[in-house]
C-alpha positions in Angstrom: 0.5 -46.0 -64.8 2.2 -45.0 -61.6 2.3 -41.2 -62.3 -1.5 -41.5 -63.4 -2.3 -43.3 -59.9 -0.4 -40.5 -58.0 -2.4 -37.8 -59.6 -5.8 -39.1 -59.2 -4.4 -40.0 -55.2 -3.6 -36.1 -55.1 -6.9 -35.0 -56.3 -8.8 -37.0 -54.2 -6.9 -35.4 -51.4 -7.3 -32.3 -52.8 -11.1 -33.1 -53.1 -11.7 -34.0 -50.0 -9.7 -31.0 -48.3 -12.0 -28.6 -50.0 -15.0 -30.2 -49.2 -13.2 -30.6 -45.2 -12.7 -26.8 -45.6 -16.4 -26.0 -47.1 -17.7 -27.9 -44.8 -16.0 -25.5 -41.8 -16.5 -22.6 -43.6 -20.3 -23.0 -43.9 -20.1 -24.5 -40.4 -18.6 -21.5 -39.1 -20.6 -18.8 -41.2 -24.0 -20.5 -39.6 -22.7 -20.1 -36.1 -21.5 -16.3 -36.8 -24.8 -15.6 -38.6 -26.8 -17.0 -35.2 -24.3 -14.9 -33.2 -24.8 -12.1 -35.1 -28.5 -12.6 -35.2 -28.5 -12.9 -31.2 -26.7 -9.6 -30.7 -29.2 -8.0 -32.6 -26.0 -6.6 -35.0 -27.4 -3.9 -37.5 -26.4 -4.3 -41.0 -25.4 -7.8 -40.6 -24.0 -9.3 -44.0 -22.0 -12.8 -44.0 -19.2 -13.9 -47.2 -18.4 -17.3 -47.9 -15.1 -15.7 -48.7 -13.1 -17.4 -52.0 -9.5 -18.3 -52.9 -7.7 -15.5 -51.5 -10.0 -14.7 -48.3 -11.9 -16.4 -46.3 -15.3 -15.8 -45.1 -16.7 -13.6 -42.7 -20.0 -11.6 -41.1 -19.9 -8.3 -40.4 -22.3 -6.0 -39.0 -22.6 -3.0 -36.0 -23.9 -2.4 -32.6 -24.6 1.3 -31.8 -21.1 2.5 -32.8 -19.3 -0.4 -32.4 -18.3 -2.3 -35.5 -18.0 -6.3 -35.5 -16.1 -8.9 -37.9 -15.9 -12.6 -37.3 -13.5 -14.5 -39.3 -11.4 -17.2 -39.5 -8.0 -17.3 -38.3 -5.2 -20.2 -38.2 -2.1 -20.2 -36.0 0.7 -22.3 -36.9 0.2 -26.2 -38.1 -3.1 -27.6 -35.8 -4.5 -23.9 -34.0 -7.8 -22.5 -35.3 -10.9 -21.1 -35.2 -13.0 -17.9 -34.9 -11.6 -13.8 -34.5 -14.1 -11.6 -33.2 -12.4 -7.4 -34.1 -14.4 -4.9 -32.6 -13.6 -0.9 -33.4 -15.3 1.9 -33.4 -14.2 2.5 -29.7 -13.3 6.4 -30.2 -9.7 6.1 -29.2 -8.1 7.8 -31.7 -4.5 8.4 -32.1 -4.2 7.8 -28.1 -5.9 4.0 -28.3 -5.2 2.6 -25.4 -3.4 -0.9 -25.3 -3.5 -3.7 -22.6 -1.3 -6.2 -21.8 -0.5 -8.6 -19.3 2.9 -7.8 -17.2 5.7 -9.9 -18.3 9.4 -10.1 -19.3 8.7 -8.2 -22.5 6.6 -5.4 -20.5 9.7 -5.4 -17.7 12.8 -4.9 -20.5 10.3 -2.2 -22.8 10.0 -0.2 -19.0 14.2 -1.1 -17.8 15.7 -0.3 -21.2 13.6 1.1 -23.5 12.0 3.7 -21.0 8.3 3.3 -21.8 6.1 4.9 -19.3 2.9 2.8 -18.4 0.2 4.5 -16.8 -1.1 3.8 -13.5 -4.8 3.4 -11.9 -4.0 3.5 -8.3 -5.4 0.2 -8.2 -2.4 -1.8 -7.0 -3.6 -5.2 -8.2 -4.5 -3.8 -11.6 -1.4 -2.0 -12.2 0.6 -5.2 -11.0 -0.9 -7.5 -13.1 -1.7 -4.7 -16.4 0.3 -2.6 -18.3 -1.6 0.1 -20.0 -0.4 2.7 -22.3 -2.2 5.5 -24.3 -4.2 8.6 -23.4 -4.1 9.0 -20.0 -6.9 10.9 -19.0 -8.8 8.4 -21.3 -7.5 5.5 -19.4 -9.1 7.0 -15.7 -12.0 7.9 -18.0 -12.5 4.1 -18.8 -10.7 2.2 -16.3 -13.4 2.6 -13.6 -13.7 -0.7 -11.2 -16.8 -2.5 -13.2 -14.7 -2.2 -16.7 -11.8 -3.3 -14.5 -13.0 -6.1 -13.3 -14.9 -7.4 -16.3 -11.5 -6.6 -19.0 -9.0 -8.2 -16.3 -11.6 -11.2 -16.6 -11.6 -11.5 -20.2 -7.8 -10.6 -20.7 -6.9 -13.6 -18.6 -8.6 -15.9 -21.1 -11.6 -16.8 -19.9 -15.6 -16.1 -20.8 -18.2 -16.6 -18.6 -21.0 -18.4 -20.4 -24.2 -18.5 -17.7 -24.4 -22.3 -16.7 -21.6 -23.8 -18.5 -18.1 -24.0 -17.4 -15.8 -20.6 -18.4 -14.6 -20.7 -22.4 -10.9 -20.5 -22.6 -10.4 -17.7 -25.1 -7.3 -15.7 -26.3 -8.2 -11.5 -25.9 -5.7 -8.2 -26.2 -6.8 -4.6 -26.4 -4.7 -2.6 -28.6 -4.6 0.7 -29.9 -8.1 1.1 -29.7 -9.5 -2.5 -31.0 -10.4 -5.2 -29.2 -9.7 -8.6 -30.3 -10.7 -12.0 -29.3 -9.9 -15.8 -30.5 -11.9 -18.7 -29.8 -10.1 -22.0 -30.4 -12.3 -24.9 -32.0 -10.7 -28.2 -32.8 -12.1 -30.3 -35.9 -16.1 -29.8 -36.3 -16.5 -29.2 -32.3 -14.8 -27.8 -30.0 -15.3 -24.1 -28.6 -17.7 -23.1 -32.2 -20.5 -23.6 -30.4 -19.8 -20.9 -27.7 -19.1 -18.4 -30.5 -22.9 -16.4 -30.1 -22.4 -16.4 -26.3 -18.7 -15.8 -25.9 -19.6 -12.3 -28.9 -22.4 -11.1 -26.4 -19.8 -10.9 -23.2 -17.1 -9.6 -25.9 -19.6 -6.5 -26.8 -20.9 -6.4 -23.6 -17.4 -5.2 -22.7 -16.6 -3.2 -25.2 -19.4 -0.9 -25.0 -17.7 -0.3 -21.5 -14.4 0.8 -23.3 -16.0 3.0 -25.7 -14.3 6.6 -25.2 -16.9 9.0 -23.0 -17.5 12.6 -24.6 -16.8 14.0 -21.6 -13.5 12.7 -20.5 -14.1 15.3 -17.4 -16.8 14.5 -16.4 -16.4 10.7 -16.5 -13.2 10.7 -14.3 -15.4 12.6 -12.1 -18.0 10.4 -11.8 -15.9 7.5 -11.5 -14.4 8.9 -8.3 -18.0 8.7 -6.5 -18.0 5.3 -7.1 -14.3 4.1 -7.0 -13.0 1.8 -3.8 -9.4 2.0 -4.2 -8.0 5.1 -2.7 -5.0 5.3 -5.2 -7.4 5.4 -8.2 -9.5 8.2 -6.3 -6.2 9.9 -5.6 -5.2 9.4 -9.6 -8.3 10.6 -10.6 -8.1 14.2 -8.6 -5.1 14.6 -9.6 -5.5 14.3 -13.4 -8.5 16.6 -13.1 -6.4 19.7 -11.6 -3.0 19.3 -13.3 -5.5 18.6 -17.0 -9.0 19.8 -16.6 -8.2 22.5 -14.3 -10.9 24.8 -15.3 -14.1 22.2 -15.8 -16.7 22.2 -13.6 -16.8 18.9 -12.6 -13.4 19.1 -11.2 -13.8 21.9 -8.6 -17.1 19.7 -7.4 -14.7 16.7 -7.3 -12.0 18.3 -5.4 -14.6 20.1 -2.5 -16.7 16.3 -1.9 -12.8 15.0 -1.3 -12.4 16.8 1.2 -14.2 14.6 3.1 -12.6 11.2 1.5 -11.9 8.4 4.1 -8.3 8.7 2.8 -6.5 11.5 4.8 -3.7 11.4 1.4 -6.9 11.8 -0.9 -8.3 15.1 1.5 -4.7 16.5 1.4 -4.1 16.6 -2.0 -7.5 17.8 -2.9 -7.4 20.7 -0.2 -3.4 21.3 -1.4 -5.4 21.8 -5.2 -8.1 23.9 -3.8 -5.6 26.4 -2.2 -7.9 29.0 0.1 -10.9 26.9 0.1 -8.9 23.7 1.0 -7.3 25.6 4.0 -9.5 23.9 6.8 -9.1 20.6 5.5 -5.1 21.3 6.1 -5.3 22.5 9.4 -7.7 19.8 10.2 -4.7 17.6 8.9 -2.0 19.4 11.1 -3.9 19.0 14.3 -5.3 15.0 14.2 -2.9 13.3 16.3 -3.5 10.2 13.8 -2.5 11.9 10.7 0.3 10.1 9.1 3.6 11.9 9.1 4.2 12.4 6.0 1.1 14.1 5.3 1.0 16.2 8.0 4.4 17.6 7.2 3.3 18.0 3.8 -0.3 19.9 5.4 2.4 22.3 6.9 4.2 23.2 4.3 1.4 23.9 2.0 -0.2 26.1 4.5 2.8 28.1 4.9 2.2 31.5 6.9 -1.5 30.6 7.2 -0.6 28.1 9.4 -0.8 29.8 13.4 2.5 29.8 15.4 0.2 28.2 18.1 -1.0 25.0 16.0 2.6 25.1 14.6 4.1 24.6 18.7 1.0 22.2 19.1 2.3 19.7 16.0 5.5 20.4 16.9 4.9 19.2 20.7 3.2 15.7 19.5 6.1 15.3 17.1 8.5 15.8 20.0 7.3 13.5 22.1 8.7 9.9 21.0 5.9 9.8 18.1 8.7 9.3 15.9 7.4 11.9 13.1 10.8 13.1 12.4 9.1 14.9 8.5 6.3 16.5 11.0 8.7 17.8 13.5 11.0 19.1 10.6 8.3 21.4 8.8 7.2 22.7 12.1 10.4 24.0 13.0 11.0 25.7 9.5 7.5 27.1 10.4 8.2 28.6 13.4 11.5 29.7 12.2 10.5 31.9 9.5 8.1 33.7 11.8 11.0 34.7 13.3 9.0 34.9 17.0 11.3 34.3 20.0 8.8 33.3 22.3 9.0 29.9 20.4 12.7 30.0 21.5 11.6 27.1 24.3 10.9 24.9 21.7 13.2 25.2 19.2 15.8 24.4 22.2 14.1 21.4 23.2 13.9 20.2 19.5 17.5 20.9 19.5 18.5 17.8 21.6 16.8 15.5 19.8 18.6 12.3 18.9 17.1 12.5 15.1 20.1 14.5 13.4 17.7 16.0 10.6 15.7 17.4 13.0 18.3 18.7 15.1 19.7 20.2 12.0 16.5 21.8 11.4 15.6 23.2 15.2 19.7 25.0 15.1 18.7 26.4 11.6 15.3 27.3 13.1 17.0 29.5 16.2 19.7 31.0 13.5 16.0 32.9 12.8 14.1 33.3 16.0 16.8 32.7 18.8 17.9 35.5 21.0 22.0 35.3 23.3 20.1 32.2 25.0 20.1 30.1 22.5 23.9 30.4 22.0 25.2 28.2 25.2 23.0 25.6 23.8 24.2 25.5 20.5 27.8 25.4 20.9 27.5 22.5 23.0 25.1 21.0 20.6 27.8 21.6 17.5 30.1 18.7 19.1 27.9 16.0 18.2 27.8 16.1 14.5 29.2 18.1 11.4 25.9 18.8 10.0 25.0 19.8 13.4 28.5 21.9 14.1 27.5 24.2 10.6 24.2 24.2 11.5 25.1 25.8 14.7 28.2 28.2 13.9 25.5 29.6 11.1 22.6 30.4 14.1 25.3 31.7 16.5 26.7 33.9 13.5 22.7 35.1 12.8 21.9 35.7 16.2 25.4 37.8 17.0 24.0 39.7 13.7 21.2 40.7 15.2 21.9 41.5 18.7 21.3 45.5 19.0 20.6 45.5 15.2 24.4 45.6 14.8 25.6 45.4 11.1 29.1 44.8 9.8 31.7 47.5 10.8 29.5 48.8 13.8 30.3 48.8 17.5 28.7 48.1 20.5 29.0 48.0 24.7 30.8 44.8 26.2 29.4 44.1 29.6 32.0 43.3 32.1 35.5 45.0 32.7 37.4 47.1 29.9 34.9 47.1 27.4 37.9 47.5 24.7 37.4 46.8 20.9 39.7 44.8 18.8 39.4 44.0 15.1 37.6 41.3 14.1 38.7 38.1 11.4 36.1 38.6 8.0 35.8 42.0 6.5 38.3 44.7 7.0 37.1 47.3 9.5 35.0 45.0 11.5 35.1 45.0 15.4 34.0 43.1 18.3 34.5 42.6 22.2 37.3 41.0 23.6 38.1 40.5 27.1 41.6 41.6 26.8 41.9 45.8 27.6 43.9 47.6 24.4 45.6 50.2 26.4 46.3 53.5 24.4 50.6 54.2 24.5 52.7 57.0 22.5 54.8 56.9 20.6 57.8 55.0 22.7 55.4 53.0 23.9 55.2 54.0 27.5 51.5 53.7 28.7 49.0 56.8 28.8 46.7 57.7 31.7 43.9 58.7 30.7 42.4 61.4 33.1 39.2 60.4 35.2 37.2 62.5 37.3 35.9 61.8 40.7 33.3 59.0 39.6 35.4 58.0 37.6 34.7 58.5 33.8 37.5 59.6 31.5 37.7 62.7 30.8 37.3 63.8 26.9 39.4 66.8 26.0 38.9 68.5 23.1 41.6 68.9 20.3 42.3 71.5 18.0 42.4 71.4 13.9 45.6 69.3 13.9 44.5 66.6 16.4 46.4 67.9 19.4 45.2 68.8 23.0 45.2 72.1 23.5 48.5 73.8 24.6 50.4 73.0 28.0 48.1 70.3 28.6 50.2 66.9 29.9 48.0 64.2 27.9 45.7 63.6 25.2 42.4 62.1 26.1 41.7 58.9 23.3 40.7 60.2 20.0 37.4 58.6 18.2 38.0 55.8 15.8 37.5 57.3 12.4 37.6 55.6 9.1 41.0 57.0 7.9 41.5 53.2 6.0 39.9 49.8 6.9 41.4 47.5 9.5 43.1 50.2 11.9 41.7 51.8 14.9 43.2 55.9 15.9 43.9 56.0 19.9 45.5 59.3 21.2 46.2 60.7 17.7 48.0 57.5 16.7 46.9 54.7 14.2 47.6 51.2 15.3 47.7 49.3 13.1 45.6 45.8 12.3 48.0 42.9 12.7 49.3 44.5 16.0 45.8 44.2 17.4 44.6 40.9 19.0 42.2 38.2 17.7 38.5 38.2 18.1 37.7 35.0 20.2 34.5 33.6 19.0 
């Protein structure tokens, strides 16, 4: 009898599960058909489901396309699944998820790249992934706002406390669990907490224009980042729509001084205004002004050039500004600017320093070579920095090239070789007196001002006959490194070192 009792026990358990289950399942399919009903879905059909699946309601709105069914979650968890698709993400869907451990060791280790608004609270709190221009196309503050809301688990339902819910956006579907517990619980919410979910979704449906939309979005977007994000996406990827040359000419005006640089940097000729404008506001950040000057290059005047460069001089502490100003002026190459690259030479910031010695290595003239050599004691940067501007300006001084000569003022005015390339020769203080052969010391003939005589030689380099001396023969190029005096070659190691 015992085994008879325990199998009519187990099918009266069995009974009444079914009938707990039927019961839920009809429950549940009334509530989705009202929720269905109120959100006007087209094509609406409800299954009572069987063994192997359980039941359901489908239906669509516009393009969306909607599914309530019943999921389970471990031993007591429950309830209803709203899955809406139809969002046009395609193979680029974008996905959603809170930032977390998981999101932290995917970006450390696995090197997944996120992408980012510009809205710092969003992209703190948010990781996104997908199709980045669909992202900005989507992501504009209202859909922000009303995702973050429904991401963090909770459904406004208009005078009733917020529904706790459980949402994710992935790959282009949107998903949302409502818990219910027994007969009760959250079922009851199910047609109001669908209208916010749809209400939503329509707002993540992919525009046709993805263009356009980011353009649009920047009219009405408050964070500068995401304005800045935006303008940026529509030059490097949508270089050549309309809407994007319209975006980039209203930023020029943006209340965000990094938002009018980079969109006058994108415009290039028809952005130049906005850059000077940049370089010349004392309140312009230094970064970005350093940046202004750069990208204006040439077409930036030497005079707003000295102007920046003044502000930046005077204890403003815009080291980047100060910098790009003196490359500025250097390439021009324009020695009346030789002032100011000396006074930007004793500045205490090394970099800029640096950059001021670098600057004169182009544009200094002789003056600028006292200053540097005491300047190259203070640091090693600053010690190459300066032996290169000295070596540039020596370079240029009477457009004297390697291997050429020029007048020394002061007494002698002799040449002696000079350390680097063989034949090369500059002044020294120290007179190389011509001597024959023995070595005895020549006079060289003067007449009665003074100047040495020149007398002429014949075909074999002497003086003429019965004459008593030789006047100093021409240095000719008989082999590098030796200098001819009187007929004579002397040669280089006998000839004393250059003193630089």
């Amino acid at each position: 009898m015992e085994p008879l009792f325990g199998l009519i026990a187990a099918a009266i358990a069995a009974s009444v599960a079914y009938l707990v289950t039927s019961e839920r399942r009809r429950a549940q399919l009334q509530v989705w058909r009202l929720a269905a009903t109120r959100s006007a879905l087209a094509d609406a059909e409800a299954s009572e489901g069987g063994i192997f699946e359980g039941a359901a309601v489908t239906g669509r709105s516009g393009d969306l396309r909607v599914r309530l069914e019943h999921y389970r979650q471990g031993k007591y968890e429950h309830g209803t699944k709203m899955v809406i698709t139809g969002l046009g993400h395609g193979a680029g869907g974008l996905s959603l998820r809170r930032e977390g451990l998981g999101t932290a060791i995917e970006k450390r280790f696995i090197g997944e790249r996120e992408i980012e608004i510009g809205d710092p609270s969003f992209d703190d709190e948010y990781y996104v992934q997908g199709h980045a221009p669909l992202a900005l196309a989507i992501l504009e503050p209202g859909t922000r706002r009303r995702l973050a809301g429904l991401l963090r688990g909770s459904v406004a339902i208009e005078g009733r406390e917020p529904v706790e819910v459980d949402a994710s956006l992935a790959d282009g579907v949107l998903e949302v669990r409502v818990k219910e517990s027994g007969l009760s619980g959250s079922r009851e919410h199910v047609p109001a907490i669908l209208a916010e979910v749809l209400d939503v979704a329509r707002r993540l449906v992919a525009p046709k224009d993805v263009a356009g939309r980011i353009a649009a979005n920047v009219g009405r977007e408050g964070e500068a980042g995401a304005r800045l994000q935006a303008l940026l996406m529509l030059a490097r990827e949508f270089r050549q729509h309309p809407a994007t040359r319209t975006a980039l000419l209203a930023a020029r005006k943006d209340r965000s001084e990094e938002v009018r640089l980079r969109a006058a940097m994108a415009l290039g000729e028809e952005g130049r205004e906005t850059l000077v404008d940049l370089v010349a506001r004392a309140d312009t950040g230094d970064s970005c002004a350093a940046r202004a000057i750069v990208s204006l290059g040439e077409r930036l005047s030497a005079k707003a050039a000295g102007a920046a460069l003044r502000r930046a001089l005077g204890g403003a502490g815009r080291p980047l500004t100060a910098r790009a100003c003196l490359e500025a002026l250097g390439l021009r190459g324009r020695p009346e600017a030789e002032g100011l690259l000396l006074e930007a030479l004793r500045s205490e910031e090394a970099p800029v320093s640096v950059a001021a010695a670098q600057a004169l290595g182009r544009a200094g003239t002789v003056t600028a070579v006292a200053p540097l050599r005491e300047a190259a004691e203070r640091s090693a940067d600053l010690r190459r920095a300066a032996r290169q501007a000295i070596a540039e300006i020596q370079a240029r001084l009477a457009g004297a090239e390697p291997g050429q000569l020029s007048l020394a003022d002061g007494e002698a005015g002799a040449l002696s070789l000079a350390d680097g390339e063989p034949g090369r020769l500059s002044l020294t203080d120290e007179p190389v007196i011509p001597r024959d052969s023995d070595g005895t010391a020549l006079v060289i003939p003067r007449d009665s001002e003074g100047t040495a005589l020149v007398i002429p030689r014949d075909s074999d380099g002497t003086g003429p006959e019965g004459s008593a001396v030789s006047a100093p023969a021409l240095a000719d190029s008989s082999s590098p490194g030796e200098t001819k005096l009187l007929g004579m070659t002397r040669p280089r190691e006998k000839t004393p070192q250059i003193k630089i």
